[in-house]
Every structure is written in structure tokens, then in C-alpha cells.
N, C-alpha and C positions, 0 to 999 in steps of 0.2 A: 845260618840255621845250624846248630848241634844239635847233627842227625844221631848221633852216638846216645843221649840221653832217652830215644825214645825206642833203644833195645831193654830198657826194664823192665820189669813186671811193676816195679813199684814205681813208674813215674807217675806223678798228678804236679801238677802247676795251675795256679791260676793266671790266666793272660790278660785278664782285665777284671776288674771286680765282678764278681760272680756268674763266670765263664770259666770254666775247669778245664783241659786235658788232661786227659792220663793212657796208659799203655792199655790196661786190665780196666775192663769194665766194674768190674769189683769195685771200685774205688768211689764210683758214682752215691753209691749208700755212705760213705763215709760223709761225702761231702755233704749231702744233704741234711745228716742228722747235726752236721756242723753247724750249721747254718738255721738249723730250725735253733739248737741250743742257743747263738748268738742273738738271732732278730726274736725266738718265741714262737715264730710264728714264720710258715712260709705256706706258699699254695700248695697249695691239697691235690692239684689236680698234677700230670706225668703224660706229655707224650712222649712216645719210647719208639723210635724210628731205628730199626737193628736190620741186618740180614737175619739176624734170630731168636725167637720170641723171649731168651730170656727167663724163662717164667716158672722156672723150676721151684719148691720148698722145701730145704733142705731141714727146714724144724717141722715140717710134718711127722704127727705121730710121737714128737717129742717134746710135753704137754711140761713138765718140771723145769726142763732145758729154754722153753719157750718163756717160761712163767719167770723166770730169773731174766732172762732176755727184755722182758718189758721194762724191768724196773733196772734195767741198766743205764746210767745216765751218764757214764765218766767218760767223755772222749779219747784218753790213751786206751782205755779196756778197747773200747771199740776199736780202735786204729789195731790194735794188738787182731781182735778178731778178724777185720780184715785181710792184714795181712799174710795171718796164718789160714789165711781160707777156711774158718772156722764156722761154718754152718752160712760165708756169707762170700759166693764165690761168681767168676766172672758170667756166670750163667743163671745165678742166684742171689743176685741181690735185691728186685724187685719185692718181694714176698715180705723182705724183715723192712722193708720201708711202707707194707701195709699194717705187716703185725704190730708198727710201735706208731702206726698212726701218724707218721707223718705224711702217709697217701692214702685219699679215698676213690681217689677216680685215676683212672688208666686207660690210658689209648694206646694200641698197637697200631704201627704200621711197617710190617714184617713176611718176608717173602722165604720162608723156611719153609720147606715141607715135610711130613713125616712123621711128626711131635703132634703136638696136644697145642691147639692154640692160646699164650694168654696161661692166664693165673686158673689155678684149679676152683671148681665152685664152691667147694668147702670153703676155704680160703677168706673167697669174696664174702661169703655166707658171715660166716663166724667175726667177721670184722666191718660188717655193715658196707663193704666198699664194689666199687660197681666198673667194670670193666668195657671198654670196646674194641670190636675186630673192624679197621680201617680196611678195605679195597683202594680206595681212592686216597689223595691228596685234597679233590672236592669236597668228600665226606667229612676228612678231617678238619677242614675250615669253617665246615657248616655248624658240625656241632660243641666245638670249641668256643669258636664266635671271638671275642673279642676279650676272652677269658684271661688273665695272669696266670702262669702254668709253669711247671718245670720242662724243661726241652732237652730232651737226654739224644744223643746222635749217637750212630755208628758205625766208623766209616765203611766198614766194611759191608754196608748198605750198597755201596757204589763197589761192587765188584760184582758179576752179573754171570760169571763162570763158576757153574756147578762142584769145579776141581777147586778148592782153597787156595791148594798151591801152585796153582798157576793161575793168577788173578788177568780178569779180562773187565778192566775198571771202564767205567762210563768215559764216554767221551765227557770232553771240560763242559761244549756248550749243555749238556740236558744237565748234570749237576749245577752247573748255574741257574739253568732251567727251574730244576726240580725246589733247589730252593729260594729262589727267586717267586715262585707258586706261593709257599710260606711265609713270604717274609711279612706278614702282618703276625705270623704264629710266633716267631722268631722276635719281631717287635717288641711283642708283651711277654713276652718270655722270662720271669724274675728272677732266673738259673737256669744257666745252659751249660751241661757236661757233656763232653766231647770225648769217646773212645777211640783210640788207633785203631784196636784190635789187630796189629801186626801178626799174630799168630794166627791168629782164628780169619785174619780177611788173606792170609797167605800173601803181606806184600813187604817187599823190600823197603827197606831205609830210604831209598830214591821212590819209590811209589806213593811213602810218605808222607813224602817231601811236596811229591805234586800235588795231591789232596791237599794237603794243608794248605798252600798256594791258592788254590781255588776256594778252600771253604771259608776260612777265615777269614780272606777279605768279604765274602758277602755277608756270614754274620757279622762284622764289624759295621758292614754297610747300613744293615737293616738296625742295630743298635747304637747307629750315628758316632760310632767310635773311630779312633785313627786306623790305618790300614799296615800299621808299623808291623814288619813281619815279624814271627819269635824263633 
């Protein structure tokens, strides 16, 4: 495994057709809009499994800047904005994936405290799209069901210490556990983007290394794919 490539900010790769990692959550909006460009069309709906809700809008309040933003369709422009963290950043990219319509439903399952939970209700308001706050794992499979969805992860979900930088990551059996609960979510899942979040989950290149160890082969499991590692 070249644990060295996943000190970037800019890493994204896709490991199997449309299954992503990357370092920066940011990147997650890139891929998606890709992908709507290519097929026309993808599902609507986003479970968003973070340690953090994510759900900031950094084009709030910026109605000209937004209005330009809709009718942007050229994927370099975009790649460009991402990268430059320009209004679409690792804690803010859910919002321009409602604004341009490529998402109307959103499910949280997020254990951050302190914030505002979830997308603001203007937001939801202004773009017809509708939001849910998960507790549960049960919750989330009830009212999913059997849905095609995008499956956004991140890993830094499985670190359970308050301190970032000093990560006290899930033992292996309940991460297999936890998605192993899923894996019918995961099944139908028609895009699945995968965050390190090395920075933000505070883990080393070896802490990485073991997550990915464990996660990857289950979503492979669950989407009948090889178990070849990357």
C-alpha cells in the first residue's frame, strides 16, 4: 500500500468503478457532479455517515456568486473550485451538491456536538430538498429501504476520542459490525466516496492503513467485488 500518497489534500482515486477515496472531503462534490455530467443522471438521495455534520453554506447570502454557480457546467472550472477551496470546502460541500440539484434528500449520521445539525432550513427551503437527523443505524435502514443512494463515509466516524489528535479508533470487530448493519445500504449504493480525513480524524499514515484494511474489504464484500487491496 503507498501510504505516502494519502498525505495530500489533493488525493482522490477511484478503486473500483464508482467507489472514490480521497484525503479532503472536498472532493466528494467533485466526484459527484462528474458523474451526474457523464450518466445525466444519478440518485438524488446522500447518506452522509461523518464524525461531522458537514453542513455548512459557504454561498449563503451570495445570490450573484450562486446564480453563476448554477449555470456552471465545465468540470475543469469546477475541479479548479474545488481545489482552491473556493466556496466548496472539506466541511462545505454538501450545500453546492443541493444548490445544483444534484441532491434532494440527505441523511445524517453524525456524532459532532456543538454545531447546528444538518443543512440550514433556508437552504432545504429554497431548493425543495428535505433532510434527516439519523440516531440510529436502524433508523437509517428503515427509511432508506431499499433505495439507490449515494454512500458518502468518513473515516474519521471510527475515532471515538474527543481529542482529534490523539485518535482512539473503534476496535476492528464493531467497524465491521457497524458496517456490516449496512450492508444492504452499501449494496445499492450507486456511488460510494470514501474520506481519510487524516487531518480532521487526527490519524497517522499507519492508522490509515488499518482502517482501510478493514473497510474496504467489507465494502468490496457487500458490492461482490475482489478484495485486492490498494
Amino acid at each position: 500500500m503507498e501510504l505516502e500518497k494519502y498525505k495530500y489534500n489533493d488525493y482522490l482515486e477511484e478503486i473500483h468503478p464508482n467507489i472514490w477515496l480521497m484525503n479532503n472531503h472536498k472532493w466528494a462534490y467533485f466526484v459527484w457532479q462528474k458523474l451526474k455530467y457523464k450518466n445525466n443522471t444519478i440518485p438524488s438521495t446522500l447518506l452522509h455517515i461523518d464524525y461531522h455534520w458537514d453542513g455548512i453554506n459557504d454561498f449563503h447570502n451570495k445570490i450573484d456568486v450562486t446564480k453563476k454557480f448554477i449555470k456552471l457546467n465545465k468540470l475543469p472550472q469546477i475541479y479548479d473550485m474545488v481545489k482552491k477551496n473556493d466556496l466548496i470546502k472539506a466541511d462545505s460541500f454538501i450545500a453546492p451538491a443541493v444548490i445544483k440539484k444534484i441532491i434532494n434528500e440527505i441523511h445524517f449520521y453524525c456524532f459532532q456536538n456543538g454545531v447546528e445539525n444538518g443543512l440550514d432550513a433556508s437552504l432545504l427551503q429554497e431548493n425543495a430538498a428535505t433532510q434527516y437527523i439519523h440516531k440510529t443505524q436502524h433508523s437509517i435502514i428503515k427509511i432508506i429501504g431499499n433505495k439507490s443512494i449515494i454512500f458518502d463515509l468518513d473515516l474519521d466516524v471510527f475515532n471515538k476520542s474527543k481529542n482529534t489528535f490523539k485518535p482512539d479508533i473503534w476496535p476492528k470487530k464493531d467497524i465491521k459490525k457497524f458496517l456490516h448493519n449496512l450492508s444492504g445500504i452499501i449494496k445499492n449504493s450507486c456511488i460510494i466516496t470514501i474520506a481519510i480525513s487524516r487531518i480532521y480524524g487526527g490519524y497517522s499514515l499507519e492508522n490509515i492503513k488499518s482502517l482501510l484494511e478493514i473497510v474496504i474489504p467489507c465494502i468490496n464484500a457487500n458490492k461482490n467485488l475482489d478484495n485486492t487491496t490498494i
